[in-house]
C-alpha positions as CSV (number, residue, x, y, z in Angstrom):
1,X,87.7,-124.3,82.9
2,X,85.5,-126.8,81.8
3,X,84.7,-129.4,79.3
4,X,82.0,-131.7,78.5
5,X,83.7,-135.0,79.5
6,X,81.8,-137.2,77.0
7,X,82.9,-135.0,74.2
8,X,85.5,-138.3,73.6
9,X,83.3,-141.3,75.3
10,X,80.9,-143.3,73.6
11,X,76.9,-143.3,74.2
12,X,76.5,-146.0,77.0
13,X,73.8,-148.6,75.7
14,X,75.7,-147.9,72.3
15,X,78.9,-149.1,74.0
16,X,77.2,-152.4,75.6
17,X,76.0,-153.3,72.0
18,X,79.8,-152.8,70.6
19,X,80.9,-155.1,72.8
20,X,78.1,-157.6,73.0
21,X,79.5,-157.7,69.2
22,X,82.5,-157.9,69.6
23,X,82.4,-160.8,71.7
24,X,80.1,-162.6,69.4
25,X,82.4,-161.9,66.7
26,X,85.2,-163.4,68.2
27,X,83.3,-166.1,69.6
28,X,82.6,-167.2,65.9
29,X,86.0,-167.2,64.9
30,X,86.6,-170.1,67.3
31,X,84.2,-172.4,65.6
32,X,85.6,-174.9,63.3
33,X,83.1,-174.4,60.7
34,X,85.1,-170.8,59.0
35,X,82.4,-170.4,56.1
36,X,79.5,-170.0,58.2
37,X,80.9,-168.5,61.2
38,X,82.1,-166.2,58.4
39,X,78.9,-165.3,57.0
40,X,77.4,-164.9,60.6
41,X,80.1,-162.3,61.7
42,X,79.7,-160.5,58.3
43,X,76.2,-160.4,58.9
44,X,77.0,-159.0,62.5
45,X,79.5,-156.8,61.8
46,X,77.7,-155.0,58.8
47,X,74.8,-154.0,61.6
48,X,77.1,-153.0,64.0
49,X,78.7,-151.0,61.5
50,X,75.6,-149.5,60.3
51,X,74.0,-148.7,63.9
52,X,77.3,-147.1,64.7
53,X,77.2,-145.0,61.6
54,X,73.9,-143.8,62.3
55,X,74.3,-142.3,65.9
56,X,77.3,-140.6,64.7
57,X,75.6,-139.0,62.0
58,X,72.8,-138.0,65.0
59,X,75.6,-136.8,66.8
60,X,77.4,-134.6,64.0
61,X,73.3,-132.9,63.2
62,X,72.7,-132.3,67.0
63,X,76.0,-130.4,67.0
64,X,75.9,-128.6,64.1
65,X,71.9,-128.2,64.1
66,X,70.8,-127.9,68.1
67,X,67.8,-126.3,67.5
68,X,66.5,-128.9,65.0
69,X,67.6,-132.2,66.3
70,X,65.3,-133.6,69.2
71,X,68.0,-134.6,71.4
72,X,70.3,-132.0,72.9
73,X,74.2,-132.0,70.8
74,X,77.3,-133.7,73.2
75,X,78.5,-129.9,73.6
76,X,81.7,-129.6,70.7
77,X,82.9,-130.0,67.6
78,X,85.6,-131.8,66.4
79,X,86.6,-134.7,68.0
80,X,82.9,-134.6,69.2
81,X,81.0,-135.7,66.6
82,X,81.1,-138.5,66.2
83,X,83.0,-139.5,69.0
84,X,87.3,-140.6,68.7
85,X,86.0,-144.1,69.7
86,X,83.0,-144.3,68.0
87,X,85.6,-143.6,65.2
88,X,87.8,-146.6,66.5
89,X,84.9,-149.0,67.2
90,X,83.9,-148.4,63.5
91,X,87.4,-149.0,62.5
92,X,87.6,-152.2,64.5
93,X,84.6,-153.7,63.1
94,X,85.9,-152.7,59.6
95,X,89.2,-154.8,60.7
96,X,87.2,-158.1,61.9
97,X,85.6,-158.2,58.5
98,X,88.6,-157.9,56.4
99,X,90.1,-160.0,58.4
100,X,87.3,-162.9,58.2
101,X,87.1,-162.0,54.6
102,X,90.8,-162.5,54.0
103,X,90.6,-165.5,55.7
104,X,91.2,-168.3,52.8
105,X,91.4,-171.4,54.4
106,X,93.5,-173.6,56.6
107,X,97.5,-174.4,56.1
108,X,99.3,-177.7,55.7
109,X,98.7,-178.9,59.4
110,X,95.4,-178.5,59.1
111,X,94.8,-175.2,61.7
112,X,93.4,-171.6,60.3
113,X,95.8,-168.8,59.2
114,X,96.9,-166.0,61.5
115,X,92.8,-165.1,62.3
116,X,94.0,-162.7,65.2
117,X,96.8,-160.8,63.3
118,X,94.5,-158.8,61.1
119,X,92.3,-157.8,64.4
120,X,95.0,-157.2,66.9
121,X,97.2,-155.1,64.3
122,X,93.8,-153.0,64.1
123,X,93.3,-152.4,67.8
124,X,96.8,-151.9,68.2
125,X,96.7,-148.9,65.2
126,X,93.4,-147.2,67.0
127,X,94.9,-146.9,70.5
128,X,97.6,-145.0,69.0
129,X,95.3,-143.0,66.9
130,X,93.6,-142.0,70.0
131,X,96.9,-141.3,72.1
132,X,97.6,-139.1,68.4
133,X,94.2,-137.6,68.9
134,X,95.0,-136.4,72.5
135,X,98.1,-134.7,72.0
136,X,96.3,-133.1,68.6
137,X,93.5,-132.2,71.2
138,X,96.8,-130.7,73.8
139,X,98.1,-128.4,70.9
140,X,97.0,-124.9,72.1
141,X,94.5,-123.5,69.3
142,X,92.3,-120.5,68.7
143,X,89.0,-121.1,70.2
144,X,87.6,-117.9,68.4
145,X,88.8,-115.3,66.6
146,X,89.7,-111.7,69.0
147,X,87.6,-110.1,66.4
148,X,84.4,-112.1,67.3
149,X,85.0,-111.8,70.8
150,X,84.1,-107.4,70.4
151,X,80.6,-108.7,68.5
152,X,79.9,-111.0,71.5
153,X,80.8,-108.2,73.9
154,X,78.5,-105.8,72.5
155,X,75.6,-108.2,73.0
156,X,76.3,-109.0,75.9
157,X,76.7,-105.7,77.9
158,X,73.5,-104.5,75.9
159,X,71.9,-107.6,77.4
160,X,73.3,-106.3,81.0
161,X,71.5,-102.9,80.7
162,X,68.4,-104.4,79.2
163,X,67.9,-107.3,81.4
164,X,67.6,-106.4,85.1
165,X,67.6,-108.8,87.7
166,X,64.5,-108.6,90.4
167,X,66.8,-108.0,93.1
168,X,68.6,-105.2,91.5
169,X,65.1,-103.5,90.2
170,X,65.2,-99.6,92.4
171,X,62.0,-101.0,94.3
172,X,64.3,-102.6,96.6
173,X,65.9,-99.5,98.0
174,X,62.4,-97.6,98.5
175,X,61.4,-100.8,100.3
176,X,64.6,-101.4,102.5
177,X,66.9,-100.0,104.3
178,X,70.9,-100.6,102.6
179,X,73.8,-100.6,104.8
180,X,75.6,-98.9,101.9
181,X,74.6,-97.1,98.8
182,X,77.0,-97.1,95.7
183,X,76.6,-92.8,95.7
184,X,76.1,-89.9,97.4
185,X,72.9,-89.0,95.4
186,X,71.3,-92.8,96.3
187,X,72.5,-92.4,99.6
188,X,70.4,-89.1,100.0
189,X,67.6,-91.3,98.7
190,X,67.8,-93.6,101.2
191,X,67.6,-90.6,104.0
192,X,63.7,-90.3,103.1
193,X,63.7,-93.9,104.1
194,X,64.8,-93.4,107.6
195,X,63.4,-90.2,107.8
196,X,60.0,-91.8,107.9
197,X,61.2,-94.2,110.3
198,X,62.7,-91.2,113.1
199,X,59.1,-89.9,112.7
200,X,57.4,-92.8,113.7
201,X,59.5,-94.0,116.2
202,X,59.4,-90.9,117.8
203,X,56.0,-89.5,117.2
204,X,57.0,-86.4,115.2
205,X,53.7,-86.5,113.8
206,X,51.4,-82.9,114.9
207,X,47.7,-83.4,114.2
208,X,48.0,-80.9,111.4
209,X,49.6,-81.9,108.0
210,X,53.4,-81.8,109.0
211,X,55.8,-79.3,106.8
212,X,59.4,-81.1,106.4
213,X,61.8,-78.3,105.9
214,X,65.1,-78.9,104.4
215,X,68.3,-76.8,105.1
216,X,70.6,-76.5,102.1
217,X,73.6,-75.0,103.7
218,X,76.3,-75.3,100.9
219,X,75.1,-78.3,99.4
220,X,74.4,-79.0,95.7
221,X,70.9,-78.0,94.9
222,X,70.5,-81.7,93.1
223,X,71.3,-83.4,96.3
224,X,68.0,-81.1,98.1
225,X,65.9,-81.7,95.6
226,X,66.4,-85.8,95.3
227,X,65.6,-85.9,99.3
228,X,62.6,-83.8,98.5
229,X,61.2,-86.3,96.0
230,X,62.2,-89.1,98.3
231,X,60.0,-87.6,101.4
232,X,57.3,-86.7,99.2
233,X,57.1,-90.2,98.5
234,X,57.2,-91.6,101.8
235,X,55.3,-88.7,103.8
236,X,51.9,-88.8,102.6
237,X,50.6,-85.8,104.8
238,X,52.1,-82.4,104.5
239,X,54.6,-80.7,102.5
240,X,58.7,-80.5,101.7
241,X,60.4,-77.3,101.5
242,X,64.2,-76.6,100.1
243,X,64.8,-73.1,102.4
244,X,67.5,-71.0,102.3
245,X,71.3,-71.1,102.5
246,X,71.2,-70.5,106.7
247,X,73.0,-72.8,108.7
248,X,70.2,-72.1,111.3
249,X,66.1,-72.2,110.8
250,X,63.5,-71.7,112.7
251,X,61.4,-74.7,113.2
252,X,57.7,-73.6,114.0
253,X,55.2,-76.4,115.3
254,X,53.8,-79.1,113.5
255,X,57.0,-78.8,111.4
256,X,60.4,-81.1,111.2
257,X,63.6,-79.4,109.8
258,X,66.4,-81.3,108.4
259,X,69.9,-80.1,108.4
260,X,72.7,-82.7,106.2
261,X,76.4,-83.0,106.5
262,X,78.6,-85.1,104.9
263,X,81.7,-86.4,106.4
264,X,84.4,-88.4,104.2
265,X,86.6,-91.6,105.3
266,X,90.3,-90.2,104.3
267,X,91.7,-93.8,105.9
268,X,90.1,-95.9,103.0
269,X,92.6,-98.4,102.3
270,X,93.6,-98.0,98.6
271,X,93.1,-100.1,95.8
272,X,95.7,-103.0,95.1
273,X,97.3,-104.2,92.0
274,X,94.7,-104.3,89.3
275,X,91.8,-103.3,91.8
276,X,91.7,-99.7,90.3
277,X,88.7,-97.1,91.6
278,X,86.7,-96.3,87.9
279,X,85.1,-93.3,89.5
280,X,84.6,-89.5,90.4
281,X,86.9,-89.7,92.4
282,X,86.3,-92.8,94.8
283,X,85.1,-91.5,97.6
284,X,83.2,-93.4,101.0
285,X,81.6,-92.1,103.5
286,X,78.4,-91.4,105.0
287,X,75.3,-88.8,105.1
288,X,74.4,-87.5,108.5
289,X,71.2,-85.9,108.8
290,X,69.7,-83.7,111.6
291,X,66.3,-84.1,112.7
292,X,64.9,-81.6,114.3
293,X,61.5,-81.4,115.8
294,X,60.0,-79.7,119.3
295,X,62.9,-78.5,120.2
296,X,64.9,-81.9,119.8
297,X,67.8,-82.9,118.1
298,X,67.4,-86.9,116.7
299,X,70.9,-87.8,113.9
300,X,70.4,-90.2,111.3
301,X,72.7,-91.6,109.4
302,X,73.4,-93.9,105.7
303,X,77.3,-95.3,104.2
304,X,77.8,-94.6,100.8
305,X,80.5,-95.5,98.6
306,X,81.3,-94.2,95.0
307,X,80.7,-96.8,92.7
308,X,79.2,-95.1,89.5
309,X,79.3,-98.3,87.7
310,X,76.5,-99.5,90.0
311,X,74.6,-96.7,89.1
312,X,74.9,-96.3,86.2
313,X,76.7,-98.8,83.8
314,X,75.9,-96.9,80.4
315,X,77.3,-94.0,81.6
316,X,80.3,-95.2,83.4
317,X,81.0,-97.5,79.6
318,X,80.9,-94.2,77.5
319,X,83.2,-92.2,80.0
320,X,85.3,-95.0,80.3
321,X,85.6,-96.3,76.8
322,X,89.2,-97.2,76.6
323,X,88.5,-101.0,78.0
324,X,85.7,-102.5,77.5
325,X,83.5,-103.6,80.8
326,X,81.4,-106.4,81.8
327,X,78.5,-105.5,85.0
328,X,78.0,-109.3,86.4
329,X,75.3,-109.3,89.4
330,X,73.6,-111.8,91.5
331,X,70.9,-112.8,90.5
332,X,68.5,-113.7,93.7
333,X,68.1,-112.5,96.8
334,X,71.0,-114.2,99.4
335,X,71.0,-114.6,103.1
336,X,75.1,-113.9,103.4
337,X,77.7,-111.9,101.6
338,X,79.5,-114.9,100.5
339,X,76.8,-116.5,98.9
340,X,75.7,-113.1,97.1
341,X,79.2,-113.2,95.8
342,X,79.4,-116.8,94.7
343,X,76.4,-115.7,92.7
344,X,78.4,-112.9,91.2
345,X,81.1,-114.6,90.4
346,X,78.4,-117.3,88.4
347,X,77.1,-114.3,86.5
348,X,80.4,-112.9,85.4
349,X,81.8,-116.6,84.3
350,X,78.5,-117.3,82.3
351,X,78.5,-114.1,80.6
352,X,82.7,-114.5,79.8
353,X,81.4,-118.3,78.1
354,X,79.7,-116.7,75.8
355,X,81.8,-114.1,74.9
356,X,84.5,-116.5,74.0
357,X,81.8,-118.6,72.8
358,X,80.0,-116.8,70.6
359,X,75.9,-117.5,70.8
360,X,74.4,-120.9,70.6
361,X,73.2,-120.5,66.8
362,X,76.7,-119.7,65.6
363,X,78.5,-122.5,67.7
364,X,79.2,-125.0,65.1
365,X,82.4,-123.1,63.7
366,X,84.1,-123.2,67.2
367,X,87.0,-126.0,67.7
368,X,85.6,-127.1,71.0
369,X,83.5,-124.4,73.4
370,X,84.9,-123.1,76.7
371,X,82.7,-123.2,80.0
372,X,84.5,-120.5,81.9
373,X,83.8,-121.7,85.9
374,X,84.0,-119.0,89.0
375,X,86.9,-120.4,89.9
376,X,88.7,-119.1,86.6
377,X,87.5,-115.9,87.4
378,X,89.3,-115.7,91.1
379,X,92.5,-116.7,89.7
380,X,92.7,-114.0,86.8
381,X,93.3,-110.6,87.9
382,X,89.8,-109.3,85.9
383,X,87.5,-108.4,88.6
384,X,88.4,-104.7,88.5
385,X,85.8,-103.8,91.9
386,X,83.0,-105.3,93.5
387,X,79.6,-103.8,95.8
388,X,78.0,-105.6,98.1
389,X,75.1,-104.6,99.4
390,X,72.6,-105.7,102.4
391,X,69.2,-104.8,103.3
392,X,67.2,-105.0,106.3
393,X,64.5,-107.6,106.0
394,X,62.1,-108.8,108.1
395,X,63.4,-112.0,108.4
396,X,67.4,-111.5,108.7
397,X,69.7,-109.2,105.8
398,X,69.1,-109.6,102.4
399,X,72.8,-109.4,99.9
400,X,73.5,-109.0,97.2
401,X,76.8,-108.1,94.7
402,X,77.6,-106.7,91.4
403,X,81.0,-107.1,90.3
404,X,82.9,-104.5,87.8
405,X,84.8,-107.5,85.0
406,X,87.8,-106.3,82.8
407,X,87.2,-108.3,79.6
408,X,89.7,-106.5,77.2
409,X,90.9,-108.6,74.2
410,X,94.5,-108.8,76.1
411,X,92.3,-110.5,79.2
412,X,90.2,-113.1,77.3
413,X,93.4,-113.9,75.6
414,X,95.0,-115.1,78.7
415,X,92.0,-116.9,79.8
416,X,92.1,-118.9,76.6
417,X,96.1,-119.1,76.8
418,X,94.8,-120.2,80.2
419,X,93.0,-122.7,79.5
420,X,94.3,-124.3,76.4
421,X,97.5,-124.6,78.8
422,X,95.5,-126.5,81.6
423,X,93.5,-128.9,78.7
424,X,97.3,-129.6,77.2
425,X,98.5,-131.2,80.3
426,X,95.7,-133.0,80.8
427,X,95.6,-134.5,77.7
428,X,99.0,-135.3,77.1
429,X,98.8,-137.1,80.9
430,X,95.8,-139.6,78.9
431,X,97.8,-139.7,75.9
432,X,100.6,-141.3,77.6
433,X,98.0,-143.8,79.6
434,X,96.8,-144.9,76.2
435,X,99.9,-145.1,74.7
436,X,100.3,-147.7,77.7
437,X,97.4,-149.6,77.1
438,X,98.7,-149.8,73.5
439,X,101.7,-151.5,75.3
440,X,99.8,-153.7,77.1
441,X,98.1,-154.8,73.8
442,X,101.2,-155.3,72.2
443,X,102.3,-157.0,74.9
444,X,99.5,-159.5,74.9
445,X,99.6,-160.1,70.9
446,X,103.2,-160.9,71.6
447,X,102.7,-162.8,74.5
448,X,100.3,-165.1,72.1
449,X,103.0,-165.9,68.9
450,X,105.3,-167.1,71.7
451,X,103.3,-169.4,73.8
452,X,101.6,-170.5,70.4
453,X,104.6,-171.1,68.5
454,X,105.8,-173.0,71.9
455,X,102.7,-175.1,71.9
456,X,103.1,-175.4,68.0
457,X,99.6,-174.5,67.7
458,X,97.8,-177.3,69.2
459,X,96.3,-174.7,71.7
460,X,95.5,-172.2,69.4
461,X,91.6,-171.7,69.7
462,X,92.9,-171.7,74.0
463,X,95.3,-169.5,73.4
464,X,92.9,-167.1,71.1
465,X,89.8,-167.3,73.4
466,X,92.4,-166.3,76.1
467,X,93.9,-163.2,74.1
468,X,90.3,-162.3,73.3
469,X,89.4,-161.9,76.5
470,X,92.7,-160.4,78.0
471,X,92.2,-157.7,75.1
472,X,88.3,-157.3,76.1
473,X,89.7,-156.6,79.5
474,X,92.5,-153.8,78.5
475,X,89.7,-152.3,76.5
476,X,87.1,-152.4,79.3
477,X,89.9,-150.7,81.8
478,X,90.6,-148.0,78.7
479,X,86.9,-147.2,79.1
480,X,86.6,-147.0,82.7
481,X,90.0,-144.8,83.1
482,X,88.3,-142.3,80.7
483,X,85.5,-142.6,82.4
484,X,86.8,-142.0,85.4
485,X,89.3,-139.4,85.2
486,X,87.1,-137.2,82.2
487,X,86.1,-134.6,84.4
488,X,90.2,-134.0,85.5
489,X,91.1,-134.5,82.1
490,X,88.5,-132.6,80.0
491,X,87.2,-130.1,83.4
């Protein structure tokens, strides 16, 4: 699963200008003179404040309005927009200001009241906020309703049958020769194919139109009459003839004869766990085709494998209605098998996204969106059966793979139990490293009333420049963990 990883991380030049102000603010409090350094920080912190403001409110429109904001949104809701530390920074600048503002004057040794508690007891209160924020963010919760997920479903599989990728267009098979066909009727097809082939390869070809005879023997008359249109298509001399039920013909000159059998592989190995067969009957095995000419015998020969799915998804949905089916495909042609099925697996995962997403206008009422990644798909046991396919190309095999996806409600509710399970743990493992840089802030605050109560404050501005920059640095760290591990936290 994966998340956007700056759904909780500040813009970057937005995050150089909060601390180039922060630094400035503190800067000012060291200055002796309180009442202007207090009108220049107000000054300061009131622009900060407002620029903040405003790319948060650019934020929450991009996310709720994609389509009518120039910029693309940060990809969620929620915590999103405007951003957990964009929250924070806001809150800190609020805290500097009170604090200045509440700053009355100096005590009866002459030094400045307590400037840092106001500040520090801030920073200290966000950090925990945004350790709250994570374990809120770990607490599994419904990404969508299961009664959205059967509207995006619909659409999608209606987008399946509508849209057909290049490589899966029929062209492909009158053009190429397959290893494998997904059924006996497309493997029949494919005999026209290399029918034409035996004939030129072996000069079959009279100088009169050449009569193609085909023997039915006991085969369905649908399977005779698909290998007729096939040769008519691919012999442009001559003509095709379906004769009689006689296992023997005579085959006169200046004509070809064509005798099929089908033979069956009874080894197959069978189907394991949730790998079940959705078809006729599941069968695999090949066409075998006898070409006779002159008094010669030349076999040809195609694989098939039952797969009506492939076929025909439509069909195979309404015959199968009792789950509900996703066809995922690759998309492009592939030079290997693995790569075809990376592909496949790409398909299926984006088509899943947007199931449990819903579509890109609607995605403002979702608590954050999932990106379901291949890899999710291999671990779930959802991929119900699979075809790959090669073709022979002039340059080396062309692949490609559909895959047959299980997306019942009872699946995509484990994938989302999955993955708000995975997005817990990781969140709860930053919580607790913020909850220690809260520590470490607590610790330096402390660290300061001791040494300055030691000192009796004649160090104080020192000590405070110190602390400022110690907290600066525990900040800077925060923002580079995040930045860092976001894409194991939030992936």
């Amino acid at each position: 699963m994966e998340v956007n990883p700056n759904l909780f991380l500040p813009r970057g030049p937005i995050l150089l200008l909060i601390l180039a102000g922060l630094v400035a603010l503190m800067v000012l409090w060291s200055k002796k003179d309180a009442g202007k350094g207090f009108k220049t920080a107000l000054i300061v912190g009131l622009v900060l404040l407002l620029v903040v403001l405003a790319f948060g409110g650019l934020s929450a429109m991009r996310a709720v309005m994609p389509g009518v904001m120039p910029f693309p949104p940060r990809g969620g809701i929620g915590f999103g927009m405007p951003g957990v530390l964009e929250i924070i920074v806001v809150l800190l600048v609020i805290g500097l200001m009170v604090s200045l503002w509440a700053k009355k004057g100096k005590s009866e040794h002459g030094r400045h009241s307590h400037w840092l508690a106001g500040p520090a007891v801030m920073l200290l209160v966000c950090l925990l906020l945004l350790g709250a924020a994570f374990f809120l963010a770990a607490k599994p919760t419904r990404i969508l309703p299961l009664s959205d997920f059967k509207t995006n479903y619909e659409y999608q599989t209606s987008k399946t049958i509508s849209e057909t990728p290049t490589i899966w267009f029929a062209g492909m098979e009158d053009e190429f020769e397959a290893d494998v066909y997904p059924s006996q009727l497309a493997a029949v097809r494919g005999l026209g194919h290399r029918l034409k082939e035996v004939m030129q390869q072996y000069n079959l070809r009279s100088t009169e139109q050449t009569t193609v005879k085909l023997v039915q023997g006991g085969h369905q008359r649908k399977l005779l009459e698909e290998l007729r249109r096939s040769i008519r298509d691919k012999i442009e001399e001559g003509g095709c003839l379906i004769v009689s039920d006689k296992d023997e013909v005579d085959i006169a000159a200046g004509e070809i004869g064509v005798v099929l059998n089908f033979t069956f592989d009874s080894g197959a190995p069978a189907p394991k766990g949730n790998q079940i067969n959705y078809t006729t009957g599941g069968e695999r095995g090949a066409v075998e085709a006898a070409v006779l000419a002159g008094g010669d015998e030349y076999p040809i020969s195609v694989g098939f494998r039952e797969k009506p799915w492939v076929e025909n998804f439509a069909d195979f949905m309404n015959r199968n209605s009792k789950r509900q089916w996703l066809l995922a495909r690759s998309s492009e042609t592939c030079s290997t098998a693995e790569k075809a099925h990376e592909l496949g697996l790409a398909d299926a995962a984006r088509r899943i996204s947007y199931i449990l997403n819903g579509p890109p206008g609607e995605r403002g009422r979702v608590k954050e969106l999932i990106k379901v990644a291949p890899k999710d798909i291999r671990k779930l046991d959802i991929i119900v059966d699979k075809f790959p396919q090669s073709f022979r190309g002039s340059e080396g095999p062309i692949w490609r793979e559909a895959l047959l996806i299980d997306v019942s409600a009872p699946k995509l509710e484990q994938l989302r139990l999955q993955y708000a399970a995975e997005r817990g743990a990781r969140r709860r493992g930053a919580a607790y490293i913020v909850f220690s840089f809260a520590g470490m802030m607590g610790l330096i605050c402390l660290l300061y009333a001791v040494v300055n109560a030691a000192t009796k404050g004649y160090y104080t501005t020192v000590l405070r420049v110190m602390t400022v920059l110690l907290a600066i640095a525990v900040l800077a760290g925060l923002f580079m963990f995040l930045g860092m591990r976001a894409p194991l936290m939030f992936g």
